[in-house]
N, C-alpha and C positions, 0 to 999 in steps of 0.2 A: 581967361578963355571964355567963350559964349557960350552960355549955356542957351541948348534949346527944348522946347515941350516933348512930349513923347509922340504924341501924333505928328512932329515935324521932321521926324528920319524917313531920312532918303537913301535907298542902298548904295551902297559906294561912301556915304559919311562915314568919317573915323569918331570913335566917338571911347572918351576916358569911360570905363565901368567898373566896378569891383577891384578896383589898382593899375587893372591893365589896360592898353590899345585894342579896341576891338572895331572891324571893318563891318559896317550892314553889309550881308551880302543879300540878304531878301528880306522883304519888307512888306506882312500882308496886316492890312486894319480890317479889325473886326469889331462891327455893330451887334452886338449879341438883342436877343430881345430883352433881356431882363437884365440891368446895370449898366455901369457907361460904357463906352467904347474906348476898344485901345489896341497899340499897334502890337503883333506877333513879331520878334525882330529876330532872323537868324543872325547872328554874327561870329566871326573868323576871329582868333587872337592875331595880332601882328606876330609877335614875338617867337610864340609856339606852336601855332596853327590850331590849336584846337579850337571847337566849335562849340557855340553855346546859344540854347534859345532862351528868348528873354522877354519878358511882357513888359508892357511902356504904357501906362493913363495917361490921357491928355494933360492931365497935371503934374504929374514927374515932372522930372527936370534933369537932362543927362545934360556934361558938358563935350560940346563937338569942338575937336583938336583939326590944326588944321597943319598939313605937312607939306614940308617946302622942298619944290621941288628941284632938282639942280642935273645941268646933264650933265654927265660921266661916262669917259673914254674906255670902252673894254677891250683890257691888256694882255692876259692870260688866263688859264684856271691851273690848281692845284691842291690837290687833293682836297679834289671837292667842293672846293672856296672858289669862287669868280675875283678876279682882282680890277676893281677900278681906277681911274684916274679922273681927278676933277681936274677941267682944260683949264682953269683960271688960275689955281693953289699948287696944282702939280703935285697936293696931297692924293697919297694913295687907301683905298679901303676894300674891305673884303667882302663877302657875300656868301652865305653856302648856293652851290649849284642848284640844289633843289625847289630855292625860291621861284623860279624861273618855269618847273614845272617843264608839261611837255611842248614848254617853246623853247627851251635851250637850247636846242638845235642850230634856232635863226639866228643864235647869235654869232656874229662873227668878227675876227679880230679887226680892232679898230675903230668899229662900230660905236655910234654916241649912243646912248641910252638915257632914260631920265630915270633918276633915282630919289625917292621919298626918305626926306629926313623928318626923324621928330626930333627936335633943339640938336644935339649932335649927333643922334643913334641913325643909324641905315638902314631903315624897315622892308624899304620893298625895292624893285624893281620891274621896267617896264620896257617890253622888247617895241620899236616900231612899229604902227599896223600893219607899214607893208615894206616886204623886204625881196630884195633882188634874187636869185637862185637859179641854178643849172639843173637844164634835165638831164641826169646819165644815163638814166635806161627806159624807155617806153615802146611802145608797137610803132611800127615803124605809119609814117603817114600814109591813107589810102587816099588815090583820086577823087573827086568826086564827092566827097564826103566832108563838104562843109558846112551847110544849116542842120546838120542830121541835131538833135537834143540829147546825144549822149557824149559819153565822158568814157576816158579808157586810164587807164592807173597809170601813174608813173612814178618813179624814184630819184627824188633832188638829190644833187652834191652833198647833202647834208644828213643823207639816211632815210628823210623822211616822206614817204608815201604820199600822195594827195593826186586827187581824179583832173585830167586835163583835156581840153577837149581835142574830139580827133585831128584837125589841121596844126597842132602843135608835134613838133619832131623833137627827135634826139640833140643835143648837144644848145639847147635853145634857150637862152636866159627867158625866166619869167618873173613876174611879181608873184610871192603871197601872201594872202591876206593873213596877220597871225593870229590874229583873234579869233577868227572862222576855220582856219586852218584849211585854207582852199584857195585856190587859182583865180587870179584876179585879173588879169591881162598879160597881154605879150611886155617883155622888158624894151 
């Protein structure tokens, strides 16, 4: 595996520390005035989710893991577990739901996903940025009111709340964004 310097993590690298997979999720360098500089690295366990801050000199030397990505067909959940399908192997694997966090929602059956392996383990998951969705309930459209710059709440097929602008109606497929968790265009 590649090892890289401490001043060369970038959030979002996976990188081996202390035994385990840990994710940069932020990543600030600091020039102090008195000694060398070196990087603040928040990071995520893959495995367990907990959290660990960690200082990095430009001359450490951590090794950054690099995870392979593969998509995967979502089949069903049960008890609490997501179940995959790899479209090639027709091997199936499982997931706790909570990876998923509050986009599990957009997932929906059938849907491909891409799923991060390190050598054979199943680390993470990752929902689409943008995903199709019905509006069930919102204020109904008013005339007239379409450069207005506000937004009025509505409730996807899925539960989930997110602000839409006023010339969008009831029963109206839209895209959203998952990452933002907001309205992105008409479907």
């Amino acid at each position: 595996m590649p090892k890289i310097n401490g001043n060369e993590i970038r959030p979002g690298n996976v990188l081996e520390h202390n035994g385990g997979l840990w994710a940069a999720v932020k990543v600030d360098h600091v020039k102090p005035g008195k000694g060398g500089a070196f990087a603040q690295v928040e990071m995520k366990n893959l495995r367990n989710g907990s959290k660990l801050n960690e200082r990095f000199r430009s001359a450490d030397k951590v090794e950054r893991v690099r995870l392979e990505q593969k998509d995967q067909q979502f089949l069903y959940e049960t008890d609490g577990m997501l179940v995959f399908m790899d479209t090639e192997t027709y091997e199936q694997i499982e997931l706790p739901a909570d990876l998923l966090g509050d986009r599990r929602p957009f997932l929906q059956d059938g849907m491909t996903i891409v799923v991060e392996f390190y050598e054979s383990e199943a680390l993470n998951a990752t929902v689409p940025q943008k995903v199709t969705c019905k509006i069930v309930e919102t204020e109904p459209v008013v005339k007239g009111q379409t450069a207005a710059n506000s937004f009025k709440p509505a409730i996807l097929d899925n539960g989930v709340k997110v602000m839409v602008p006023p010339f969008v109606g009831q029963d109206e497929m839209i895209i959203v964004n998952t990452e933002t968790m907001e309205y992105s265009e008409r479907a």
